[in-house]
mmCIF file of the N, C-alpha and C atoms, coordinates in Angstrom:
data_MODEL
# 
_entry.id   MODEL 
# 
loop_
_atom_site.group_PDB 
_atom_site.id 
_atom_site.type_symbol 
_atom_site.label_atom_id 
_atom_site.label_alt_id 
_atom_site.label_comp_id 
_atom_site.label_asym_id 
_atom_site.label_entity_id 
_atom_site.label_seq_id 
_atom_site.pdbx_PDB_ins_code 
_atom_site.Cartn_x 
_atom_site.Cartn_y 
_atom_site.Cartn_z 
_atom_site.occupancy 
_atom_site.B_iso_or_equiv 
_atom_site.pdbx_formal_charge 
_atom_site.auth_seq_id 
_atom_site.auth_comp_id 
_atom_site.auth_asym_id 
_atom_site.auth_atom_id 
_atom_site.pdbx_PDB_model_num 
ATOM 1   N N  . UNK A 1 1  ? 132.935 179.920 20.689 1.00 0.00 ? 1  UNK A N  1 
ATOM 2   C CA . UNK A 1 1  ? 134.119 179.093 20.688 1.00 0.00 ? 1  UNK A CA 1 
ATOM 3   C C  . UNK A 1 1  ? 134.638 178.979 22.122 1.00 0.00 ? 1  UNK A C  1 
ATOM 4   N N  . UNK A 1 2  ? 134.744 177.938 22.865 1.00 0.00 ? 2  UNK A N  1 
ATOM 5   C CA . UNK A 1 2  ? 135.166 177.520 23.885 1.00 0.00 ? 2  UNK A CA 1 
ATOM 6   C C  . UNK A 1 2  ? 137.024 177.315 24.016 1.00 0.00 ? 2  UNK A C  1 
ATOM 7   N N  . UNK A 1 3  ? 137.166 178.195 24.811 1.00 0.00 ? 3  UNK A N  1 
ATOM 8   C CA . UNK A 1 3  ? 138.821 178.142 24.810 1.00 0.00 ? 3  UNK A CA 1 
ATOM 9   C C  . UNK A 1 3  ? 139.428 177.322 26.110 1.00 0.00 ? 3  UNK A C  1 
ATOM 10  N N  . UNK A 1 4  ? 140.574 177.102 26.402 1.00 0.00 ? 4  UNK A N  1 
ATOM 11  C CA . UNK A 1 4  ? 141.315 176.800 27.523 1.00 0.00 ? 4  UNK A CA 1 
ATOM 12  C C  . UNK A 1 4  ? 142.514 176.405 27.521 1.00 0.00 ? 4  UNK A C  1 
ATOM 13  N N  . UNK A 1 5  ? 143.224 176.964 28.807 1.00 0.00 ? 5  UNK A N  1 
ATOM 14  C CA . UNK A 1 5  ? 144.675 177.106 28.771 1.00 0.00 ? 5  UNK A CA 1 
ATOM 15  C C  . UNK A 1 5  ? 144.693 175.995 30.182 1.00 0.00 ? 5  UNK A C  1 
ATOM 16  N N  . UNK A 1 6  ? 145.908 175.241 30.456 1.00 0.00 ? 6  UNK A N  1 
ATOM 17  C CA . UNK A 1 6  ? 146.113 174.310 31.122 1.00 0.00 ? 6  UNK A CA 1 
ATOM 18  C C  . UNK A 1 6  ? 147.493 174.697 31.681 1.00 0.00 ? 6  UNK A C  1 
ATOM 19  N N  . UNK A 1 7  ? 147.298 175.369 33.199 1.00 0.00 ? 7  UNK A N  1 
ATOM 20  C CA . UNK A 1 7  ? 148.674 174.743 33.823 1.00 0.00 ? 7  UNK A CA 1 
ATOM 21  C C  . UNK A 1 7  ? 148.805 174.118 34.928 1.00 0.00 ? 7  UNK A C  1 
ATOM 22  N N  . UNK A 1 8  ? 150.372 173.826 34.864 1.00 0.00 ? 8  UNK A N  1 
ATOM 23  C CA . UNK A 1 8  ? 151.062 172.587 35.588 1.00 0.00 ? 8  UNK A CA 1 
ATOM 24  C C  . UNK A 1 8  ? 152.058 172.693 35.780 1.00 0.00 ? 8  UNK A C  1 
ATOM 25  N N  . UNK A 1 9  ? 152.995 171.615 36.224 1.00 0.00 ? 9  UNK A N  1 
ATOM 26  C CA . UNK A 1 9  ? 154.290 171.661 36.514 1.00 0.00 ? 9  UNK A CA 1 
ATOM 27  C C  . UNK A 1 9  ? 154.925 170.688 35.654 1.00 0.00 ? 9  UNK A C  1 
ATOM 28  N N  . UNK A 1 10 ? 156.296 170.714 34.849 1.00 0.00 ? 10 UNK A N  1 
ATOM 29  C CA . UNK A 1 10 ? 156.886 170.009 33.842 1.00 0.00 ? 10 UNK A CA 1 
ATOM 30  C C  . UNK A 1 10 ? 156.629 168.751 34.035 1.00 0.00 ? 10 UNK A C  1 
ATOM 31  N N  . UNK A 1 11 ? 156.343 167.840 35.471 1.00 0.00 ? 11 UNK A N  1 
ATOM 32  C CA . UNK A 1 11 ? 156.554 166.490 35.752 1.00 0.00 ? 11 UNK A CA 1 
ATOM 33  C C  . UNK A 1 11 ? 154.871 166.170 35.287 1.00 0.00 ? 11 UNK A C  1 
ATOM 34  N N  . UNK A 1 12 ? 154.244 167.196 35.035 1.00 0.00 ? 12 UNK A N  1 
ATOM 35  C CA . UNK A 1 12 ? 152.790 166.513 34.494 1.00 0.00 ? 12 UNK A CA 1 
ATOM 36  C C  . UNK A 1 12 ? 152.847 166.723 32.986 1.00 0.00 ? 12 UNK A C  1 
ATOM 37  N N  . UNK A 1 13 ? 153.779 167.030 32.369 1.00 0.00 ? 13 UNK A N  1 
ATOM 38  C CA . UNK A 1 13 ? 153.565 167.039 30.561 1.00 0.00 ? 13 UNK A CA 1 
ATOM 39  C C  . UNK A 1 13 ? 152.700 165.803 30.397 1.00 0.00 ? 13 UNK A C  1 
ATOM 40  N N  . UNK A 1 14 ? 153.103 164.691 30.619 1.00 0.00 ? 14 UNK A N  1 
ATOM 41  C CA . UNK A 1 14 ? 152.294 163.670 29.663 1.00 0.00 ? 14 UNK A CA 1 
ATOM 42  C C  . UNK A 1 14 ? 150.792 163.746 30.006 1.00 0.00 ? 14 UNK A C  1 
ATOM 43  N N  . UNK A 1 15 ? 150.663 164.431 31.300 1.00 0.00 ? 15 UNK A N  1 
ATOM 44  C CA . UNK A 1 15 ? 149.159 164.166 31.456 1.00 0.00 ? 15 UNK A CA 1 
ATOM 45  C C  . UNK A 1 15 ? 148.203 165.684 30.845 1.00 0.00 ? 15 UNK A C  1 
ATOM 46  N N  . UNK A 1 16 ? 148.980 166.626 30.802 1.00 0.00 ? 16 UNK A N  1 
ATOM 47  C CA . UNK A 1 16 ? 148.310 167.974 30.034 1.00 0.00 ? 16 UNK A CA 1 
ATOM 48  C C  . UNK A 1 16 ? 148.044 167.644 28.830 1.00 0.00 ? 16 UNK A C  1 
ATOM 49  N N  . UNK A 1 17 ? 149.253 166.595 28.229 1.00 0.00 ? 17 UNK A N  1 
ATOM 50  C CA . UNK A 1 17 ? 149.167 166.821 26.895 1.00 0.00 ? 17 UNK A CA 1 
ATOM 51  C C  . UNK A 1 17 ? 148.033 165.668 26.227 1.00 0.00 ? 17 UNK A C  1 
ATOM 52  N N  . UNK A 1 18 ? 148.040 164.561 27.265 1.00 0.00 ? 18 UNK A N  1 
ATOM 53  C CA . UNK A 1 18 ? 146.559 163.944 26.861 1.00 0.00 ? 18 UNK A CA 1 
ATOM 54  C C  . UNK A 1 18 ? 145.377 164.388 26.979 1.00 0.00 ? 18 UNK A C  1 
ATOM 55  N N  . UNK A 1 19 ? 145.087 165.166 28.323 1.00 0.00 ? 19 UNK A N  1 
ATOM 56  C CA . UNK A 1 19 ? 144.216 165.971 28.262 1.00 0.00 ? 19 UNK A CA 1 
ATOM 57  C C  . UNK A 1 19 ? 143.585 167.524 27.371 1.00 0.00 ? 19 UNK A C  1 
ATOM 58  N N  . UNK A 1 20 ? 144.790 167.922 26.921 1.00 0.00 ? 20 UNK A N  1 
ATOM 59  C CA . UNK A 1 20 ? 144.947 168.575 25.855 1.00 0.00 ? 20 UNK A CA 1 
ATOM 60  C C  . UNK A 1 20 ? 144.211 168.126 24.292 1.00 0.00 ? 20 UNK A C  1 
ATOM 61  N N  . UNK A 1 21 ? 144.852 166.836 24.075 1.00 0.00 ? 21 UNK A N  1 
ATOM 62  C CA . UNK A 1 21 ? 144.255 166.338 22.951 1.00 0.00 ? 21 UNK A CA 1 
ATOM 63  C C  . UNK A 1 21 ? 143.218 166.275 22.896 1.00 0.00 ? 21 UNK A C  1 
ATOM 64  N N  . UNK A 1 22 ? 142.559 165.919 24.326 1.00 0.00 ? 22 UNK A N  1 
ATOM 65  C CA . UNK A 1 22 ? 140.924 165.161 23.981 1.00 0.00 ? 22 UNK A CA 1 
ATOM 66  C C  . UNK A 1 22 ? 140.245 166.448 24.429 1.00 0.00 ? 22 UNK A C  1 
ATOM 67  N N  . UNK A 1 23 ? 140.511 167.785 24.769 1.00 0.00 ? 23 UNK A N  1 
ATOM 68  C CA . UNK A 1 23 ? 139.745 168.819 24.334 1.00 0.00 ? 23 UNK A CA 1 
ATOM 69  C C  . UNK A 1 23 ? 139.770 169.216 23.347 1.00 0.00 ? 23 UNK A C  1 
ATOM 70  N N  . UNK A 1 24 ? 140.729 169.303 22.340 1.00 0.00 ? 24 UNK A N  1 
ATOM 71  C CA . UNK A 1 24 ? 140.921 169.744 21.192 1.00 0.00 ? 24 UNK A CA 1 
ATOM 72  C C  . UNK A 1 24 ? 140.129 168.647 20.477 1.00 0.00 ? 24 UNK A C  1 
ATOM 73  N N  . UNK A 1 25 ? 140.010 167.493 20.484 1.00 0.00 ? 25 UNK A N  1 
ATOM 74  C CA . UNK A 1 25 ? 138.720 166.773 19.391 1.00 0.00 ? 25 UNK A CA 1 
ATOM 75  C C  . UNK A 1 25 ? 137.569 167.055 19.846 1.00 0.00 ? 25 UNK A C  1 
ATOM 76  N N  . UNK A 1 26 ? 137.565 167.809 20.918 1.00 0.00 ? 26 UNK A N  1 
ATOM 77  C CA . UNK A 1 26 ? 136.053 168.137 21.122 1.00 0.00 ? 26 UNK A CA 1 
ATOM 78  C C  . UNK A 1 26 ? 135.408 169.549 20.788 1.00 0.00 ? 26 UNK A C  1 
ATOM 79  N N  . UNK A 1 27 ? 136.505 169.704 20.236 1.00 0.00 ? 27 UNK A N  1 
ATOM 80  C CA . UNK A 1 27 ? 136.330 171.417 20.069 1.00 0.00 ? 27 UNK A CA 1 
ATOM 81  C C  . UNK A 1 27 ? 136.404 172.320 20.264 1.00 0.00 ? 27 UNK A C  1 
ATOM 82  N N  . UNK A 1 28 ? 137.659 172.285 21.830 1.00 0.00 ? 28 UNK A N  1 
ATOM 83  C CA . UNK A 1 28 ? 138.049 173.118 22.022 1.00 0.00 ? 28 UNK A CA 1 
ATOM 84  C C  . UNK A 1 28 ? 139.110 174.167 21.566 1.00 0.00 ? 28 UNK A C  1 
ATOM 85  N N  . UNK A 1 29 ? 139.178 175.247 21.793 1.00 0.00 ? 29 UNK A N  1 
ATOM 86  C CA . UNK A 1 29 ? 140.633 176.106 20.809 1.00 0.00 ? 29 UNK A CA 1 
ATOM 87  C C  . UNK A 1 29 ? 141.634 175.947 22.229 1.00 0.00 ? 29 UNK A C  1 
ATOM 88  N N  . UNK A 1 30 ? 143.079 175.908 22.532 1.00 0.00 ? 30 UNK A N  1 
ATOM 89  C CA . UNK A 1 30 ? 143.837 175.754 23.375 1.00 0.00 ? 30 UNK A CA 1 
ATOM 90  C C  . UNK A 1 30 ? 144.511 176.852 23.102 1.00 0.00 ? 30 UNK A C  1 
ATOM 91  N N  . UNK A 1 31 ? 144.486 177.515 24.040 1.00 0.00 ? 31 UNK A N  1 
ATOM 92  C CA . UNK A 1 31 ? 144.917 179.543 23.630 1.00 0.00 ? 31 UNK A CA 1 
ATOM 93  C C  . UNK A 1 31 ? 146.627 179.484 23.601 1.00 0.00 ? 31 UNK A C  1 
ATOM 94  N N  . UNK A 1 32 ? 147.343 178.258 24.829 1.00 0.00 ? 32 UNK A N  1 
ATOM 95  C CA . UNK A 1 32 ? 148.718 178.277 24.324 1.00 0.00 ? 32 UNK A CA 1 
ATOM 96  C C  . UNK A 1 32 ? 148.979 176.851 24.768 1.00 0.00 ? 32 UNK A C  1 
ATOM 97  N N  . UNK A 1 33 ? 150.236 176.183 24.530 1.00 0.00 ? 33 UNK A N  1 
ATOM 98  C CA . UNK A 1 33 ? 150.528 175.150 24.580 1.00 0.00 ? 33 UNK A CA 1 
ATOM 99  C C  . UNK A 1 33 ? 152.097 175.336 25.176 1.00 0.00 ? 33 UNK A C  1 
ATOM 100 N N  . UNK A 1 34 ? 152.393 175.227 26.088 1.00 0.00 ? 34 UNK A N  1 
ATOM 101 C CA . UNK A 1 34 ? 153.350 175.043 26.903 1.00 0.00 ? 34 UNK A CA 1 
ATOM 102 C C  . UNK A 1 34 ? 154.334 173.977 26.938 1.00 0.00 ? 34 UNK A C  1 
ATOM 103 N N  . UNK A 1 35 ? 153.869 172.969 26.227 1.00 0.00 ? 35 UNK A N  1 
ATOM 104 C CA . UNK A 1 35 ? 154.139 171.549 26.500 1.00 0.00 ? 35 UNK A CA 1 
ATOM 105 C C  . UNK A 1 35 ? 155.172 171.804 25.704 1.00 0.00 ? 35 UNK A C  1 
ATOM 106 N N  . UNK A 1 36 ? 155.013 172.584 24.164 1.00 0.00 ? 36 UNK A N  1 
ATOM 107 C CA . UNK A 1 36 ? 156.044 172.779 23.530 1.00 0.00 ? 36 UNK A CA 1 
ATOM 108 C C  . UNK A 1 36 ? 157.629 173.678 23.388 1.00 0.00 ? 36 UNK A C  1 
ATOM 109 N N  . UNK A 1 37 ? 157.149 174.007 24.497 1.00 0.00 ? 37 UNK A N  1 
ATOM 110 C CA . UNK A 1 37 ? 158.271 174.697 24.862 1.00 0.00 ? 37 UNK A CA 1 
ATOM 111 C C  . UNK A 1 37 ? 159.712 174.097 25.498 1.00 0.00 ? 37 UNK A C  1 
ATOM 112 N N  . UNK A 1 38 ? 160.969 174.271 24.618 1.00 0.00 ? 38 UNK A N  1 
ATOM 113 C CA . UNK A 1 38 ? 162.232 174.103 24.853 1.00 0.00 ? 38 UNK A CA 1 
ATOM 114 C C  . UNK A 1 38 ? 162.813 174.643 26.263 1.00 0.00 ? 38 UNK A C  1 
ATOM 115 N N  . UNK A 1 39 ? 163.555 174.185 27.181 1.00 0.00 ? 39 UNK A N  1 
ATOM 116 C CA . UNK A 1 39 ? 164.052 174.881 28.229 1.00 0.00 ? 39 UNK A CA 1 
ATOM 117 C C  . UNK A 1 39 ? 164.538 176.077 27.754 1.00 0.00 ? 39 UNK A C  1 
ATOM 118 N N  . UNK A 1 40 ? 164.188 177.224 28.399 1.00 0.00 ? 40 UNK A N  1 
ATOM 119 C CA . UNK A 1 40 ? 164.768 178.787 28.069 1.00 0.00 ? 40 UNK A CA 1 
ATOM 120 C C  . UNK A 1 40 ? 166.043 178.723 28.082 1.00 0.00 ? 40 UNK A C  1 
ATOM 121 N N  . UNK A 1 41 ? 166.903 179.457 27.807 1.00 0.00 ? 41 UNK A N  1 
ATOM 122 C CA . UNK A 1 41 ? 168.225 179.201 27.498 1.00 0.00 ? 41 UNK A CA 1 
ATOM 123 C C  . UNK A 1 41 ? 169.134 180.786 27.838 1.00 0.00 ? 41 UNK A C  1 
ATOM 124 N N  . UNK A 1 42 ? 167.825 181.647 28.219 1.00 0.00 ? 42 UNK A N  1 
ATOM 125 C CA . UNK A 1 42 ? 168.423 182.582 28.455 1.00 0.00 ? 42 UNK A CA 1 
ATOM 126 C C  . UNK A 1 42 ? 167.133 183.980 28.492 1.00 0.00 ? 42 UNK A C  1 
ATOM 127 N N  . UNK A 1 43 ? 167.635 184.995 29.846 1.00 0.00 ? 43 UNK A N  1 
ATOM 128 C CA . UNK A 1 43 ? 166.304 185.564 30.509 1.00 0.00 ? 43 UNK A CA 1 
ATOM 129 C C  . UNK A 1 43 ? 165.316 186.021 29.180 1.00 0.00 ? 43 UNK A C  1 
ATOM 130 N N  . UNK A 1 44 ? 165.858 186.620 28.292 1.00 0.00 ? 44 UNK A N  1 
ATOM 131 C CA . UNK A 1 44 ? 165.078 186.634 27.161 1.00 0.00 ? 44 UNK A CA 1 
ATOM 132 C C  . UNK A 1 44 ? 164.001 185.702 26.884 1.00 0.00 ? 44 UNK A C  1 
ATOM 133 N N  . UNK A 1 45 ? 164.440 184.683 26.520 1.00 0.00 ? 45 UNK A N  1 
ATOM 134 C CA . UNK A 1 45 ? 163.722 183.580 26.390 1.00 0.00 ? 45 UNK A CA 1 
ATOM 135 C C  . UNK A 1 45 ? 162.379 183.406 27.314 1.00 0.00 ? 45 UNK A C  1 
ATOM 136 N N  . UNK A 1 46 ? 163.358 183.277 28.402 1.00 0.00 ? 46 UNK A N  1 
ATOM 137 C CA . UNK A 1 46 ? 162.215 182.823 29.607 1.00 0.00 ? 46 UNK A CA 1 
ATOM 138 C C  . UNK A 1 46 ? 160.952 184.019 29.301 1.00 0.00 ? 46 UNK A C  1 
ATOM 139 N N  . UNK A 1 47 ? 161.140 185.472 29.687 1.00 0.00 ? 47 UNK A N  1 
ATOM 140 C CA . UNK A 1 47 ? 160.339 186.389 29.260 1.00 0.00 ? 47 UNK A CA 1 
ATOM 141 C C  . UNK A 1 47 ? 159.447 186.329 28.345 1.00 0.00 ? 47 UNK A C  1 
ATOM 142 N N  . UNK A 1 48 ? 159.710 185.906 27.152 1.00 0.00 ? 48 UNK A N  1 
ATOM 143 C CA . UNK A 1 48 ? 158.971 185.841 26.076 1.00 0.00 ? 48 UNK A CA 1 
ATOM 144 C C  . UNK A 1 48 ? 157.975 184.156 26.265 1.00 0.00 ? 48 UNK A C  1 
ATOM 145 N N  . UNK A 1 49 ? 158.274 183.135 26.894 1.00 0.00 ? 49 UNK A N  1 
ATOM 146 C CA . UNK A 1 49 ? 157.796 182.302 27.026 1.00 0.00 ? 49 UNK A CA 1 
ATOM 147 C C  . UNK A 1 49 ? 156.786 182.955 27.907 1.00 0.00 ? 49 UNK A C  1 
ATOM 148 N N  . UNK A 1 50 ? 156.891 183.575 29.203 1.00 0.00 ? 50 UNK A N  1 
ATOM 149 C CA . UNK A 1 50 ? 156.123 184.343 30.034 1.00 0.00 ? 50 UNK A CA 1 
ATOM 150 C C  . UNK A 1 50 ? 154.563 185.102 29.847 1.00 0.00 ? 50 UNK A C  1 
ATOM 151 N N  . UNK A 1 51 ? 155.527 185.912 28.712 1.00 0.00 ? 51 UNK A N  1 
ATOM 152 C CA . UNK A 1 51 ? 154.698 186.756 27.948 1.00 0.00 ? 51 UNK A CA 1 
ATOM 153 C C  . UNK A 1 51 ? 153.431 185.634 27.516 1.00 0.00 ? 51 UNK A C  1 
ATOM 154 N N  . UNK A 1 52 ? 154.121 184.430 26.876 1.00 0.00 ? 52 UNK A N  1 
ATOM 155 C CA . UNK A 1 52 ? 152.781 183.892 25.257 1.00 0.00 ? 52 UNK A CA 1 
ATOM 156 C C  . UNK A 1 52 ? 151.731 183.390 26.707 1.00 0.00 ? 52 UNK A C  1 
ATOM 157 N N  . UNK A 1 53 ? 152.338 182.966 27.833 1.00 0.00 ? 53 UNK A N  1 
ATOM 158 C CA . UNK A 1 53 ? 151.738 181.765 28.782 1.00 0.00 ? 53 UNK A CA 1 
ATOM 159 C C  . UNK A 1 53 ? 150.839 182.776 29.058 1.00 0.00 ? 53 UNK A C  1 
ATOM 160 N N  . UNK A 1 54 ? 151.114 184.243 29.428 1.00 0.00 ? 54 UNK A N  1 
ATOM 161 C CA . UNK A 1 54 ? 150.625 185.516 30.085 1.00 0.00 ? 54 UNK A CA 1 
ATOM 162 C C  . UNK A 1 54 ? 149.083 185.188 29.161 1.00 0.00 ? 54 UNK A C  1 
ATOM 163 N N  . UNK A 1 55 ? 149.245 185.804 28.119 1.00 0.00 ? 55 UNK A N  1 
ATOM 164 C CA . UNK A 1 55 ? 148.174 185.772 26.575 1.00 0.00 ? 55 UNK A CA 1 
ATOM 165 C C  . UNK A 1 55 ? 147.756 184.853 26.932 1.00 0.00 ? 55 UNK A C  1 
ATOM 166 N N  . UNK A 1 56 ? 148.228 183.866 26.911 1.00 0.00 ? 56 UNK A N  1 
ATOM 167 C CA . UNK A 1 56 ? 147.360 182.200 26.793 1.00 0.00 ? 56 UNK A CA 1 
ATOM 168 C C  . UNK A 1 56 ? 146.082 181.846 27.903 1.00 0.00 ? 56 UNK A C  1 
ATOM 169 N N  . UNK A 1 57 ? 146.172 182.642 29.436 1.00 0.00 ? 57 UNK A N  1 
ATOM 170 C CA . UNK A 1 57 ? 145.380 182.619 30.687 1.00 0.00 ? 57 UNK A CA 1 
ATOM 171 C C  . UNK A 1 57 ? 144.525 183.691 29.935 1.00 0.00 ? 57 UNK A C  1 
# 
């Protein structure tokens, strides 16, 4: 199973997330998805976003 994690900077969402798609119909597994993430709202937050992105590389 072929995996991959994608980063970037917020001003490229639309282009991760197309590129995103068209690995995922190809079969790839995408270990985390970033794109979906809400602005943190508080250090907690941010941390735990940290953490999944951490897992996701």
């Amino acid at each position: 199973m072929n995996k991959f994690y994608i980063a970037s900077s917020l001003k490229n969402i639309d282009s991760v997330q197309y590129v995103s798609e068209i690995l995922v119909n190809k079969g790839y597994v995408q270990t985390y998805d970033w794109t979906k993430n809400e602005r943190a709202s508080s250090l907690d937050a941010l941390t735990e976003i940290g953490q999944k992105e951490l897992t996701g590389v």
